[in-house]
C-alpha positions in Angstrom: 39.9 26.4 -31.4 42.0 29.3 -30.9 44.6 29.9 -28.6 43.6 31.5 -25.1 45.3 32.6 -22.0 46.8 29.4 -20.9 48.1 28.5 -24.1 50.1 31.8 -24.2 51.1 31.2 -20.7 52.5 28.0 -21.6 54.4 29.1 -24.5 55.9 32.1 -22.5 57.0 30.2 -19.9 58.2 27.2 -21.5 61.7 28.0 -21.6 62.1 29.5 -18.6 62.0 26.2 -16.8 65.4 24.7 -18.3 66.6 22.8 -15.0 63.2 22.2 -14.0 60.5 19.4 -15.4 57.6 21.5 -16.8 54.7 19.7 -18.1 52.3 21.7 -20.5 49.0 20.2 -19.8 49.5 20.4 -16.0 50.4 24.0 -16.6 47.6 24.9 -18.5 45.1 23.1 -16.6 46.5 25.0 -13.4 46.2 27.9 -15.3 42.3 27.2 -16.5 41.4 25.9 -13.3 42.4 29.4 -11.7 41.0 31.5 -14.6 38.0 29.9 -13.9 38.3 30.3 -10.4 38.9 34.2 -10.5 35.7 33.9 -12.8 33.4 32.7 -10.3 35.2 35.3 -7.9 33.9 38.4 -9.8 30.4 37.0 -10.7 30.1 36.7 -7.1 31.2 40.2 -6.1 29.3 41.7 -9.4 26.2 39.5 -7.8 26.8 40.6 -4.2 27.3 44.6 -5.4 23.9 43.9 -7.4 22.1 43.6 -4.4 23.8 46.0 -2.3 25.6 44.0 0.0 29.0 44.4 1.4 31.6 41.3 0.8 31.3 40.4 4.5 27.8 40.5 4.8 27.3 38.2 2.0 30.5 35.8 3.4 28.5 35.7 6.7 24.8 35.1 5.3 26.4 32.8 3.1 28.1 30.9 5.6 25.5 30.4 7.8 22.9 29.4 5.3 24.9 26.4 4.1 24.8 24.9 7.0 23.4 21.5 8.5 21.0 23.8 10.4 20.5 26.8 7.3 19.8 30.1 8.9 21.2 28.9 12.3 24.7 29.0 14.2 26.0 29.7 17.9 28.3 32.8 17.5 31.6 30.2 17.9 31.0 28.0 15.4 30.1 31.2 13.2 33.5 32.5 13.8 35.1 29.5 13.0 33.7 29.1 9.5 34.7 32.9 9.3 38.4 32.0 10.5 38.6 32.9 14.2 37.3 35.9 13.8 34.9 36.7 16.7 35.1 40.4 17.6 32.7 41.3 14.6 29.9 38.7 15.7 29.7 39.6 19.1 27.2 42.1 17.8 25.6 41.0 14.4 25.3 43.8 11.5 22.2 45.7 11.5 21.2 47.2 8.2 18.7 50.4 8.8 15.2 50.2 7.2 15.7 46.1 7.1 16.0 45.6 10.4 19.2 43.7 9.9 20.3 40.8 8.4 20.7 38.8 11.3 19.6 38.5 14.8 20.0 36.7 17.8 17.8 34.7 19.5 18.0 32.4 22.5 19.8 29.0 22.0 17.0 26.1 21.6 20.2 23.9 23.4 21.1 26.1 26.2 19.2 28.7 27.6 22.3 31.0 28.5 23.3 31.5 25.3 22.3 33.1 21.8 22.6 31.9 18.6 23.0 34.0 15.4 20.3 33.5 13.7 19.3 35.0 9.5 16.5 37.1 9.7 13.8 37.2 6.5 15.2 40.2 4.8 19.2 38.3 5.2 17.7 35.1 3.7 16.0 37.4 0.9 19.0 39.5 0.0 21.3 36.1 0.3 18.6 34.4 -2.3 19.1 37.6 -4.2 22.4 37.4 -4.5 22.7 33.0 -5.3 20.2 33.5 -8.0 22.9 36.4 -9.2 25.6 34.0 -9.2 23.9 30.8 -10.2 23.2 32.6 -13.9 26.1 33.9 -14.3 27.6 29.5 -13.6 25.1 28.7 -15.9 25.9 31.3 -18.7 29.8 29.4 -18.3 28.4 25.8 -18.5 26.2 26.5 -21.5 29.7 26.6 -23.1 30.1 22.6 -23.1 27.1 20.0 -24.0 25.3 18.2 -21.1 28.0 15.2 -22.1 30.6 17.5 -21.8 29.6 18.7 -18.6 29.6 14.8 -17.1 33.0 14.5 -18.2 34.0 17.4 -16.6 32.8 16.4 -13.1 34.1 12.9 -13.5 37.3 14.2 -13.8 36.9 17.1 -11.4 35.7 14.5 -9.0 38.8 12.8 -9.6 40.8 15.6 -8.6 39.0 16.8 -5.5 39.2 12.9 -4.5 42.9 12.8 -4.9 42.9 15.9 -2.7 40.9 14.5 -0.1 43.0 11.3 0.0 46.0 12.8 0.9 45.3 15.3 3.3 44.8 15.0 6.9 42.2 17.5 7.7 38.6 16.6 7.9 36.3 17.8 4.7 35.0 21.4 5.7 32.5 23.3 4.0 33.2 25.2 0.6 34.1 28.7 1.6 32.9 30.1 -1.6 
């Protein structure tokens, strides 16, 4: 197989790191692992362009559709899967024509407040977009054979496991 990105990497680097240890596989798995990364960045943003959404629209609709209620969150715990931010959900973005992506609608826990809530066309345009991005994962993976691909998430798993063991915050929800 021929040399790609993180090979190059590697050997440009090597040498720089005279005082330092400097392992070649970690390096060029790190490398990989963020090429691929940056990958699934810009099929994202080529999918989310595709169907005429703005990044924040489709980090919102995303957000609140993969949730334990899909479709569905008070306008704090919103925020807080959007980093804090509230200003920008006090009203939720209207989209002319559509009608808006999302809407709010009376709480079904407590009558004095509203919830933010997808509406048909924000569920549509999300769908839109996922089936976008899920080709574009798919057109990656057909890369490595369906054993291949086990192998890969065993040892993935083992990675994100490590991760999860030694850090003290709770598991959140993939940001992606």
């Amino acid at each position: 197989m021929a040399d790609d990105f993180a090979d190059r990497h590697v050997a440009r680097w090597r040498d720089h790191w005279i005082d330092t240890p400097f392992d070649d596989g970690i390096e060029a798995a790190t490398v990989r692992l963020g090429r691929i990364e940056r990958y699934f960045k810009e099929s994202t943003q080529a999918a989310v362009a595709e169907v005429g959404l703005q990044d924040f629209e489709y980090k919102t609709l995303h957000l609140l559709m993969i949730r334990d209620t899909p479709g569905l969150a008070s306008p704090g715990a919103l925020a807080e899967d959007l980093g804090g931010v509230t200003r920008g959900h006090d009203r939720p973005p209207r989209r002319a024509g559509a009608g808006g992506y999302l809407k709010r609608t009376a709480s079904s826990t407590d009558r004095r407040r509203g919830d933010i809530e997808a509406t048909k066309a924000g569920v549509a345009i999300w769908r839109r977009a996922m089936a976008l991005r899920g080709r574009a994962e798919e057109e990656l993976f057909q890369a490595l054979s369906a054993k291949e691909l086990a192998t890969l998430n065993r040892l993935l798993k083992r990675l994100t496991s490590a991760i999860e063991a030694n850090t003290d915050q709770p598991d959140r929800t993939l940001r992606a």
